[in-house]
N, C-alpha and C positions, 0 to 999 in steps of 0.2 A: 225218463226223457228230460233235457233239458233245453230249456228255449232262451236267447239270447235277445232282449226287444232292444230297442237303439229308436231315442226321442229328439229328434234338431226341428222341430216344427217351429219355434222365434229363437228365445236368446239362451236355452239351458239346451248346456249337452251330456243326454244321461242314456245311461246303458243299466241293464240288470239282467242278471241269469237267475232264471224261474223255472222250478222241477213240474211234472206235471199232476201236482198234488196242490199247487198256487203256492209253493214256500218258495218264500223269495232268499235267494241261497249268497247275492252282493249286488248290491246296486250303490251306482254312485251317480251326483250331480253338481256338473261344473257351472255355476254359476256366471253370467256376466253383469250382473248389475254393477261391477264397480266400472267398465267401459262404458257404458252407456251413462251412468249418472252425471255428468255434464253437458249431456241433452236435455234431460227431462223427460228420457222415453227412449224408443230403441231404437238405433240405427240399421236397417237392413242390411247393409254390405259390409257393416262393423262385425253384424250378427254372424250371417256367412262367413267371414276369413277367423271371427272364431271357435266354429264349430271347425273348421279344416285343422285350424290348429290342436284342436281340443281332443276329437273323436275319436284318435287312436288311444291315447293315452288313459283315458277313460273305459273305454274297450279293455285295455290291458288291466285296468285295475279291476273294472267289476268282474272277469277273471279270476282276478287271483283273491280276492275277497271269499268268491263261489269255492275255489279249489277245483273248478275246473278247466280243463285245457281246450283249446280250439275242437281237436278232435274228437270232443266226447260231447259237441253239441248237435242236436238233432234237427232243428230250424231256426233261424232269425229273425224275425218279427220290425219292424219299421213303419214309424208315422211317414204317411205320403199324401195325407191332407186333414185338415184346413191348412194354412199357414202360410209364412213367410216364403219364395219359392226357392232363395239361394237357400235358405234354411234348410227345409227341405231334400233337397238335390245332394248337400252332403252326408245327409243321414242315410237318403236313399242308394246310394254310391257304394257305400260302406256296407252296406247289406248285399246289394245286390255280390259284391267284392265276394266276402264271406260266402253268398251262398253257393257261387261261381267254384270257388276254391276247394270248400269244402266237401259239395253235393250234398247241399242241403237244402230242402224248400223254403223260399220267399213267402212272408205273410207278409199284407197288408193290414195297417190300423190306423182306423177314425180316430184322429184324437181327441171326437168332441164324446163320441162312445166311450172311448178309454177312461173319458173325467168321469164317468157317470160308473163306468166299472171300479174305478177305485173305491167306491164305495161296496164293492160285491167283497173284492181283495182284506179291506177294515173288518167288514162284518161276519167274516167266513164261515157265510151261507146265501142261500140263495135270495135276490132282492128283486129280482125281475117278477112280475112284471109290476111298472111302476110309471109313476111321473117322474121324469129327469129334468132336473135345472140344472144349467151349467153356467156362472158366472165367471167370466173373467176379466184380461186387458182386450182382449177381441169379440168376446160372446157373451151373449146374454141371451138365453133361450130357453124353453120351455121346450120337451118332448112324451111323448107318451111312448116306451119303451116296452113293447111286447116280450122281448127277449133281449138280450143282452147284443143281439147282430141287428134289429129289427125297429127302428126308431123312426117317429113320426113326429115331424116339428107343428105346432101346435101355437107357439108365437116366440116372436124373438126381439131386439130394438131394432127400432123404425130410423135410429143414428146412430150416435156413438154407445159402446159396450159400456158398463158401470165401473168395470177396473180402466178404461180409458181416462172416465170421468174423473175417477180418485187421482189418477197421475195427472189430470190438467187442474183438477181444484187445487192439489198441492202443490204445483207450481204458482200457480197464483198467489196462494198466501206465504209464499219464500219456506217453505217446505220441501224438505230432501226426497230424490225418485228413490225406491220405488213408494209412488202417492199413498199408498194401502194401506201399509204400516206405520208411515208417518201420520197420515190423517187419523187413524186408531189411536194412537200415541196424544196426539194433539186432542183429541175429540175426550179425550180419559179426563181433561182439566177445565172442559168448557160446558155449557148448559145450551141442551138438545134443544131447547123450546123456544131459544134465544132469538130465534129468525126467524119468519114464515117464511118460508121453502115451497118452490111447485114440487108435488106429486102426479105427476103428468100420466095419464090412463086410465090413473088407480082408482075414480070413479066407474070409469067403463067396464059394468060388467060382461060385454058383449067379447071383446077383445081381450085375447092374453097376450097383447104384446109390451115394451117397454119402451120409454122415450128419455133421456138424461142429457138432451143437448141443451135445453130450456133450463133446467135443473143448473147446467152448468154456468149459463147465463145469468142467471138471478144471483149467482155466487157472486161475478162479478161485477153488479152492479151495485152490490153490498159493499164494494170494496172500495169504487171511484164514482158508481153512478152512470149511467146512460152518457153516450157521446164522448167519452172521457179517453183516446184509445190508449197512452199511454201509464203504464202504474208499475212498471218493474223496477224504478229505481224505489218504491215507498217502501218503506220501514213501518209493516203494521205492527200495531200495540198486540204485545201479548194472548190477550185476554179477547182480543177480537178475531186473534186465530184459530184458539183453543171455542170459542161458540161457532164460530163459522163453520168450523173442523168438524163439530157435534152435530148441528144442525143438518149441514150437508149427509153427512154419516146418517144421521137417523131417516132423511127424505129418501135415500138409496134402500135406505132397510126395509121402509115401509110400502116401497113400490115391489118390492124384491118377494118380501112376504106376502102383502094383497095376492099378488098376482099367482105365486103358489097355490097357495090357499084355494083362489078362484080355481085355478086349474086342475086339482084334484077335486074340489067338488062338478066339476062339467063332466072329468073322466068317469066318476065314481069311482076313481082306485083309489087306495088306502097307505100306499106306498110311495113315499116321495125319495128320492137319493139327488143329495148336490153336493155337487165336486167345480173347483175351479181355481183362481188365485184368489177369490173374493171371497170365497167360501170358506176365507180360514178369517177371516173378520170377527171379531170375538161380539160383538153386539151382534151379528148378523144371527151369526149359530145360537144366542141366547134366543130371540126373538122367533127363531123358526121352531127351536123345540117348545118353547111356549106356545106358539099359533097349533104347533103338529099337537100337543094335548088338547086342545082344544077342539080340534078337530075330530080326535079318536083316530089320528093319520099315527102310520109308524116312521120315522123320520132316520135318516143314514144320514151323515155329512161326513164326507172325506177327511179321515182326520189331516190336521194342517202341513203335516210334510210330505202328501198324498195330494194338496189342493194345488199348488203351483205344478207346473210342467217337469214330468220324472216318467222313467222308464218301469217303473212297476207296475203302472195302470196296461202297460202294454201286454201287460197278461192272459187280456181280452184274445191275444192271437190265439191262446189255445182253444179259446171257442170255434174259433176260425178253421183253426186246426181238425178240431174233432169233425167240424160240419164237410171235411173234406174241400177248404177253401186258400186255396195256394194260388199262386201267383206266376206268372212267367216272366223274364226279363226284362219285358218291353213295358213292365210298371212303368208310370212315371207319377209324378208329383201334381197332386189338384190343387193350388191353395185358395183360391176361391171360398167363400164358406158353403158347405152342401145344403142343400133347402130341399125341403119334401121328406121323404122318407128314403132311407136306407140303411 
């Protein structure tokens, strides 16, 4: 069997054919960070006209990548929520297209499930059931994952996601988008301890939710000071980017871990899996597998070209598949973020 998943939920347009053994037979991922980098973040309607552009061409490649033809595929699989809506709507298009054409069933996929599956796809074997963290530019949330279809949110941020916050800290200190890998870069030359930083919740052991809008404030009062509104023409020192960079970096890691940590001991489960754009943060990943020894937790992280938005997590559809979970036409796109369980 081979399943064809198709990812446009924000700014990557990625396709993969997946046999129904989980080998991934071609997957490809069209980037847009270099449109959007003179923003400082994404453009929604940038995002859209280029997935339109993108989608076919990408389709065709992961194709022929696979060796396989239109006709010898068996379903299509498509993210149809969280996300951007124009984002969305072209990925959803394109499948519904294919499924139309070909007679082949429609699957739906969670992309917040798919981040947490990418780590099933790494590991290849079974991780369910587990605590799922999923970090990125839009989410930051904790789950309790009975199954791989079966997810119960458990806490999430109460504002902005922590990949939002690295793209606006790194704006701030004249730092190139995307914020994540810069601030990593930055953060490699400066001293962690250099600032005191809020950790906002990380006391609270009642709550596993997250807070990084305060976090993101103190950065900037680091910078100019309270009352101060404008600082984009400053030229910071060096050596004040590279601690700031650190500092910040470390206050995200240690709300990110606490709150893990916390959350498998409430569950009592032994299994954590995090997947997302943040999740390829190389302080992060150090930190978690240290906390998970400690703990006696077994620890999955999406390896890093699994953490950002790709069409291999969409793998998930053949669970979908198996559970006898198809789709009819009239899918349409949720981008809203899903809360509760499903």
């Amino acid at each position: 069997m081979y399943l064809l998943a198709l990812e446009t939920s924000c700014d990557e347009t990625a396709a993969a054919v997946i046999d129904e053994g989980r080998n991934v037979l071609g997957a490809v991922v069209a980037s847009q960070d270099d449109l959007h980098r003179r923003f400082g973040g994404v453009v929604p309607e940038i995002a859209s006209r280029a997935h339109v552009e993108r989608i076919l061409p990408v389709i065709d490649e992961a194709m022929r990548r696979a060796g396989v033809a239109l006709g010898d595929l068996d379903a299509v699989a498509v993210v149809n929520t969280p996300g951007l809506a124009g984002s969305l709507l072209v990925g959803l298009s394109a499948a519904k297209a294919l499924a139309v054409a070909l007679d082949i069933p429609l699957v739906a996929v969670n992309h917040l499930q798919a981040h947490v599956y990418a780590c099933r796809m790494a590991a290849d074997e079974d991780v369910f059931p587990c605590v799922g963290l999923i970090v990125s530019g839009g989410h930051t949330s904790l789950y309790r994952c009975r199954d791989p279809l079966d997810f119960e949110l458990l806490g999430a941020t109460i504002d902005d996601a922590a990949g939002e916050a690295f793209d606006k800290v790194a704006a701030m200190l004249g730092l190139p988008y995307p914020g994540g890998p810069s601030i990593q870069e930055a953060a490699k030359r400066g001293n962690r301890r250099a600032f005191a930083l809020p950790r906002a919740l990380l006391d609270d052991d009642e709550r596993l939710d997250f807070s990084f809008s305060g976090l993101k404030t103190a950065v900037r009062y680091k910078i100019v000071g309270p009352g101060k509104p404008e600082f984009d023409k400053l030229v910071l020192p060096e050596k004040l980017v590279a601690d700031l960079a650190a500092s910040f970096q470390e206050a995200v890691v240690d709300c990110l871990v606490g709150k893990a940590m916390l959350c498998l001991r409430k569950t009592g489960m032994s299994t954590l899996c995090v997947g997302g754009g943040v999740a390829a943060n190389a302080r992060l990943r150090q930190r978690l597998e240290d906390a998970a020894r400690r703990e006696g937790a077994t620890l999955h992280v999406a390896p890093p070209r699994l953490c950002t938005d790709n069409a291999v997590m969409g793998a998930i559809a053949l669970e979908r598949l198996r559970a006898g979970l198809v789709e009819d036409l009239d899918l349409d796109v949720l981008p809203g973020l899903v809360r509760g369980a499903f």
